[in-house]
N, C-alpha and C positions, 0 to 999 in steps of 0.2 A: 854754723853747726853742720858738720859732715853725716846725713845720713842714710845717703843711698846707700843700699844692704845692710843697713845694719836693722837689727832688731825690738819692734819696742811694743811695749804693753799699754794699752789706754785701760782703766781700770774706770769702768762704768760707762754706761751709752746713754749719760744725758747729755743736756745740747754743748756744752763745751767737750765733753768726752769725743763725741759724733763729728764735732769739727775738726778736733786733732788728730781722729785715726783717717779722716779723708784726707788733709792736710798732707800728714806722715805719707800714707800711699801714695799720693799723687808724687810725690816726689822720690820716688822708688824704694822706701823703707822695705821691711818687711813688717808688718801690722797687726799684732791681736785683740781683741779687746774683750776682758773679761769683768761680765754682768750677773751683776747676784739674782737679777730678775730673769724670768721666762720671756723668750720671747711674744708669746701671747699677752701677755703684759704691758710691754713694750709697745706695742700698735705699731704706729707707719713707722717711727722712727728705725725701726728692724729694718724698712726697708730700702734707707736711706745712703744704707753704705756705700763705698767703694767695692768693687768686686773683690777687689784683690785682701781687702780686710779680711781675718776669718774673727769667731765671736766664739766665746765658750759663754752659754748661758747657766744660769744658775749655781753660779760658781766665778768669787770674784779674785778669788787666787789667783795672780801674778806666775805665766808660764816662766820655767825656769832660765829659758836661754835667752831672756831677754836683757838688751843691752840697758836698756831706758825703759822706765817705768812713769807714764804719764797720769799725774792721778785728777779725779774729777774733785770738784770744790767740795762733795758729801763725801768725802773718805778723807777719814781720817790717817794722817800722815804715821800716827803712832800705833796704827790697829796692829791686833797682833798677827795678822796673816802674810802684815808685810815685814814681819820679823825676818824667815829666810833671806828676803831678796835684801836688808838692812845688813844683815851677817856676810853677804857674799860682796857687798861693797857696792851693787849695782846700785846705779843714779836714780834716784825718784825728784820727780820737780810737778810743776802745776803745770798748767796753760797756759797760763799768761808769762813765767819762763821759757814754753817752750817760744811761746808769741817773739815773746820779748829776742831771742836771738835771732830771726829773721827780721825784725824791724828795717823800714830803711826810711826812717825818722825819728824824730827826738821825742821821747815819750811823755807824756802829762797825767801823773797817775795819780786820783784821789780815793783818801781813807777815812777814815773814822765811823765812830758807830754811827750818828745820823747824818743825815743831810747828803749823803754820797751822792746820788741819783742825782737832786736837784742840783750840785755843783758840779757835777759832770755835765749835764745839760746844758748849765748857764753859760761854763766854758766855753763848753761845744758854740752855742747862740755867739758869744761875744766875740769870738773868732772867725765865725764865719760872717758875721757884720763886718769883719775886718779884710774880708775877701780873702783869707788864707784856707785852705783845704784843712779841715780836721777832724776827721769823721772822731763816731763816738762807739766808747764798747767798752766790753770786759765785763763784769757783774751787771753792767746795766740791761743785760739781755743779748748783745751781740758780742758770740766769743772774741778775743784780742786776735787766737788764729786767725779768725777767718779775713780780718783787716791786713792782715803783718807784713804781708809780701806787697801791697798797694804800692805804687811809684808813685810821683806827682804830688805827695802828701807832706804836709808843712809837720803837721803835730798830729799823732795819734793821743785824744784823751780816754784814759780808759780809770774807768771805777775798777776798786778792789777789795776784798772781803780780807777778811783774818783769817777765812778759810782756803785763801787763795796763794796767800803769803806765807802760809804752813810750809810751802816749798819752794821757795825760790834761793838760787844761788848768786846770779850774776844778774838781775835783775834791776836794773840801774835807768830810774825815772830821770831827763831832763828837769823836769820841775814835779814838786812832789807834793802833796798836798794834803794836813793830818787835820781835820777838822775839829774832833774832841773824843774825849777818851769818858765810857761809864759802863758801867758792867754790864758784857752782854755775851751769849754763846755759852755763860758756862758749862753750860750741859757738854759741852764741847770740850771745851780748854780748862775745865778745872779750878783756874785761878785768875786772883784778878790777874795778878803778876802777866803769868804767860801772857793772858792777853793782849797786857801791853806791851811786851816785849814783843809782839806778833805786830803790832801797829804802826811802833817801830820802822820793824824792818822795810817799811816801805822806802826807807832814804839811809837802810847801812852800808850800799853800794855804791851810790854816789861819792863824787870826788866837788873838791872846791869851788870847781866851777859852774857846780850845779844849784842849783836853787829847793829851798824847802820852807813851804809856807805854815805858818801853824799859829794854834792858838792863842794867842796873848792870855786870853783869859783862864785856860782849863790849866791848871797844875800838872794833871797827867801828864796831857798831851807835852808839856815841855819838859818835865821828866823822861818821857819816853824817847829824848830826839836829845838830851843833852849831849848825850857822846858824838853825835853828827858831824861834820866835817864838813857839810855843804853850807852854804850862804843864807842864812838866815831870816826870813821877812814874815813880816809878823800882819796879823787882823784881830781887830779888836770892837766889843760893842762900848766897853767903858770906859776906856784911856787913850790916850796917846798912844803911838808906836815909834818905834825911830825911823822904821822903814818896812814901810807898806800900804793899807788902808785902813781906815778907821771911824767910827763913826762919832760924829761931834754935833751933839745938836740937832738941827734938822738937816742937816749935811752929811755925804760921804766924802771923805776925803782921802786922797791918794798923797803920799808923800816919798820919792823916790831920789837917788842921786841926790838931796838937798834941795829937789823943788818940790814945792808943794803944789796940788790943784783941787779944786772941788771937781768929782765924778758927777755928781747931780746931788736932787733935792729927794729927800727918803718919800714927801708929798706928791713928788711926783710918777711915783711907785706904784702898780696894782697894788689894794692890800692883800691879798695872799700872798704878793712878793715881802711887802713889809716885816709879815710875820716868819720869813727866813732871810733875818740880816744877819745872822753868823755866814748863810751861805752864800748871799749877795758880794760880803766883806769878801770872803776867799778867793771866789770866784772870780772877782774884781781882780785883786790882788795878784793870782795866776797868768791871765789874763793880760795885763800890765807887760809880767815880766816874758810874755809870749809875743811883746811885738803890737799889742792890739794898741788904739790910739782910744783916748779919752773917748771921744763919740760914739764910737762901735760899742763902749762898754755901757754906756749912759743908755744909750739909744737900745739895745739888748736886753739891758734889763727894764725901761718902762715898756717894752712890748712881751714880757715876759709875762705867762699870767697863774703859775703855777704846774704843779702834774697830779694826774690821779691821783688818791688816797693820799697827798700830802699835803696837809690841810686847806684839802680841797673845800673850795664855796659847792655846796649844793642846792641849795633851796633857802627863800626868805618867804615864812607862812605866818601870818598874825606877830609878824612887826618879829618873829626869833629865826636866828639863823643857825640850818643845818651845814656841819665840817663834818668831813670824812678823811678823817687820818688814820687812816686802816695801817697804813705802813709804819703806824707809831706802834712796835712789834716788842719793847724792851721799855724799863723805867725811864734811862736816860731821855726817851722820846718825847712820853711823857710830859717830862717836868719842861723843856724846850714849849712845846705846846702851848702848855698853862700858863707860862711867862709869857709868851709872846700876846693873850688873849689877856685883855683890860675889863672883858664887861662880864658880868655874872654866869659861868660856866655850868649845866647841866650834863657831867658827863657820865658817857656807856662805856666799861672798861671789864679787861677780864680775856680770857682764852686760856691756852695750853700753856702752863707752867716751862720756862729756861733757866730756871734755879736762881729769878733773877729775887733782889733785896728790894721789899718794898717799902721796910722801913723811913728810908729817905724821904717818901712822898709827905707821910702823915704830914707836916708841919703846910705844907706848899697844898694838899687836899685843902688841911679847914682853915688857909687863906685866898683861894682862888675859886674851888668850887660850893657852888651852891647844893646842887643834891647829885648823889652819884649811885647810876644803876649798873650791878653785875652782871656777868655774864662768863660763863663756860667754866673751868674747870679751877680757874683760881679763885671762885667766891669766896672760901673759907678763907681761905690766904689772906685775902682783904678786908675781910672782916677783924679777922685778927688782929692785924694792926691798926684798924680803927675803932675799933672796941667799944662803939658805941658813943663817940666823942662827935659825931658826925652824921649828919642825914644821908641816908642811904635805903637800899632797897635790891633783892634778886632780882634777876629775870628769866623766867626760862627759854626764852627764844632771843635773836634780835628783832622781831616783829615786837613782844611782848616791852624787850626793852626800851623800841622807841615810842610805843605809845605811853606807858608810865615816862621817858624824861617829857615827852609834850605834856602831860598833864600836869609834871612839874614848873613849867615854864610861864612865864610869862615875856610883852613885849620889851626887847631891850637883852633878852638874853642870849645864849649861845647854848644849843647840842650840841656837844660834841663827842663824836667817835673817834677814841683816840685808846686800844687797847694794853698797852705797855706788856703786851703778851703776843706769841704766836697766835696762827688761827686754827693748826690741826685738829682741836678737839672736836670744833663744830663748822667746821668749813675747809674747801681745799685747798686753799692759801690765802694770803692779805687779801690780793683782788678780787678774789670770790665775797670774801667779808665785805668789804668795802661796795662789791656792787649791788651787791643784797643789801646794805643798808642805803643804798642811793634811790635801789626799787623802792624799798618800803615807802622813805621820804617821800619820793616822787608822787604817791599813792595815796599821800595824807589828806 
C-alpha cells in the first residue's frame, strides 16, 4: 500500500486507533485522527502520539481531504457521520486491513463469538512449541498494526471481532478459523443475518489454496462459509470429520491427507483445558495445518492451564468450587459453560443488556443449574423467562450475590460466574467483574 503523502483519518484514539496513526506517520503519511472524547478524558494516551499526527477532539467527523479513513473497532461502519465520506467514494477499512496490507507473512486469523482469545492463545502456544515465530494479536489486546511490518515471522495469529471485519476489503487470512456462530452485538448489527454475514467474511478473500477451519457441529457457522472457495477442514466434539480433528472417546484425534493419528488423551488435559474442547479441536486443527508436528500440539496443550475470566478455577472452599467466567459476555457463552460443567451449578448471572434472546437458556437453566443468583440490569429479563419454574434469587451487589450462591451450595458443587451479559451497568469491563469476584472469593 503506497502511502507516503497521502492523507488519512484514524477515527478514534483507542489503542488500535493510536497504533495506526503512529504506524501511518512513521511512514510519512499525512495523519488526523478525529476523537469524540476530550482530551482530558483521554489521559496518557493524548500523549502518546507521533508529533507529526494532529487530533481534532470532541469531534469524530472524518476531515474532508482525506484519502483513507481508518476506523477503530467502536465505530460503527454505518454511522451516519461517515455518510459524506461514503458519498464521496473515499475508502474506509479497519486495522486489521490496514495491518493486513503490510503483512510480510501468512496470516492465521480466528473468529467466532466465543472461544477466540483462548484459540488464538493456544495457536500461538502450539507453534511456538513447534519453534516457528508467531507472535499473537489483533482483538486479543495487541493491534495487528503494530506486528505487520515484523521480518523473521513464520505466521501472524491474530483474533477478530465482527467489529473488525465491518471493514475489510482485501483481507485474506492464510488459514482462517470460524469457531461458532450465536447471537451476539446486536445492539450493534441489528440482525442475526448481518452478523453472520460479518463472520463470514473472515475467508471471502481467500483463494483455494487457502485453508478454513470450522465448525462441524454449529449449522451457522457452515452456513456462513458455504459460498467459500478455500479448502475445507472441519472440528468436531460429536462425529467424525473427513478431515481434520475430532473428538472420539477419550481421544483426540487428527486425521489428515488419509492418515489418521491420536493428538493425545483428553485425561491427560488440565481440566479447565477439558472444559474448552471446541477450542482445543480448532486450535489443534490450525495448527496441524501450520506446519506444527503432533508433539508440539499435545505437549502445548497438557501445559496449557487456561486464561483469566475463561472458566477460570478460582478457589476450592468446603469441598465447592469457585469459576470465574467473567468473559462469558453473551448467551452463546453461557450455554458452552453449562455443557461443559457435569456437577450441580450455582450460578451468578446478569449485567447490561446486548439485545441478547434468553429464551434459549430456559430449558438448558432447569437442566444444569441448581439455583441461580441475579445480578445488574437484566434481572427482570430473566426472570421473565423463568417465570418462576426455577430457583432463583436477586442480588444487589456481587459481594451480595456470592454470599447467597455459598449459602446455596453444598460439597460437590460449582459457583459459577458466568454472566451471558456485558459488565457496563456495574463495573468497567469483564475483567474488572471478574476481578472483583476473584477478591470477594478470595476473602471467603
Amino acid at each position: 500500500m503506497d502511502i507516503e503523502n497521502k492523507t488519512f483519518c484514524v477515527i478514534g484514539m483507542g489503542r488500535s486507533g493510536l497504533a495506526a496513526a503512529n504506524f501511518l506517520a512513521d511512514r510519512g503519511a499525512r495523519v488526523r485522527i478525529a476523537e469524540a472524547r476530550s482530551e482530558a478524558a483521554l489521559g496518557e494516551a493524548a500523549h502518546n502520539l507521533h508529533p507529526a499526527v494532529g487530533v481534532t477532539y470532541g469531534n469524530s467527523t472524518p476531515s474532508d481531504d482525506a484519502d483513507c479513513i481508518v476506523l477503530s473497532p467502536g465505530v460503527d461502519i454505518d454511522a451516519d457521520f461517515l455518510a459524506p465520506a461514503r458519498a464521496r467514494g473515499t475508502e474506509i477499512i479497519s486495522e486489521i486491513e490496514l495491518a493486513s496490507r503490510f503483512a510480510q507473512a501468512p496470516i492465521i486469523a480466528i473468529t467466532g463469538t466465543n472461544g477466540k482469545t483462548t484459540c488464538t492463545t493456544l495457536i500461538g502456544n502450539m507453534l511456538k512449541q513447534a519453534g516457528k515465530e508467531a507472535p499473537t494479536g489483533g482483538n486479543i489486546g495487541t493491534p495487528f498494526i503494530t506486528l505487520a511490518d515484523r521480518n523473521s515471522v513464520d505466521f501472524f495469529v491474530i483474533e477478530v471481532s465482527s467489529f473488525q471485519l465491518e471493514a475489510v476489503h482485501h483481507f485474506r487470512p492464510k488459514i482462517a478459523v470460524l469457531l461458532n456462530i450465536t447471537p451476539d452485538h446486536l445492539d450493534r448489527h441489528k440482525t442475526l443475518d448481518r452478523y453472520i454475514e460479518l463472520k463470514g467474511r473472515i475467508a471471502e478473500n481467500q483463494l483455494e489454496s487457502d485453508a478454513l477451519v470450522l465448525n462441524q457441529d454449529d449449522p451457522l457457522v457452515l452456513e456462513a462459509t458455504k459460498a467459500q472457495r478455500s479448502r475445507k477442514i472441519y472440528f468436531s466434539q460429536k462425529s467424525e470429520v473427513e478431515e481434520g480433528v475430532f473428538l472420539q472417546g477419550p481421544v483426540i484425534l487428527a486425521r489428515f491427507a488419509g492418515k489418521e493419528e491420536i493428538v493425545c488423551r483428553v485425561d491427560e488435559l488440565k481440566e479447565p483445558t477439558r472444559w474448552q474442547m471446541e477450542n482445543v479441536l480448532a486450535s489443534a486443527a490450525a495448527a496441524y495445518l501450520a506446519g506444527a508436528p503432533r508433539k508440539a500440539i499435545a505437549d502445548a496443550l497438557r501445559d496449557y492451564a487456561g486464561m483469566a475470566h475463561r472458566l477460570e478455577w478460582v478457589r476450592t472452599l468446603n469441598g465447592v468450587d469457585f469459576i470465574n467466567d467473567s468473559k462469558g459476555t453473551n448467551v452463546g457463552a453461557l450455554k458452552k459453560s453449562l455443557e461443559s460443567i457435569t456437577r450441580p451449578v450455582i450460578l451468578i448471572a446478569g449485567g447490561k443488556d446486548k439485545s441478547g434472546d434468553f429464551t434459549p437458556l430456559k430449558e438448558l437453566l432447569n437442566a444444569r443449574v441448581k439455583h441461580m443468583v441475579l445480578i445488574g440490569e437484566t434481572r427482570s429479563k430473566f426472570r421473565q423467562i423463568l417465570n418462576g419454574t426455577f430457583s432463583y434469587e436477586d442480588a444487589q451487589s456481587l459481594k451480595d450475590a456470592v454470599d447467597q450462591a455459598c449459602k446455596q451450595s453444598e460439597p460437590g458443587d460449582v459457583v459459577l460466574l458466568s454472566p451471558a451479559c456485558a459488565s457496563f451497568d456495574m463495573f468497567a469491563n469483564y475483567e474488572d467483574r471478574g476481578n472483583q469476584f476473584k477478591t470477594i472469593v478470595y476473602e471467603l
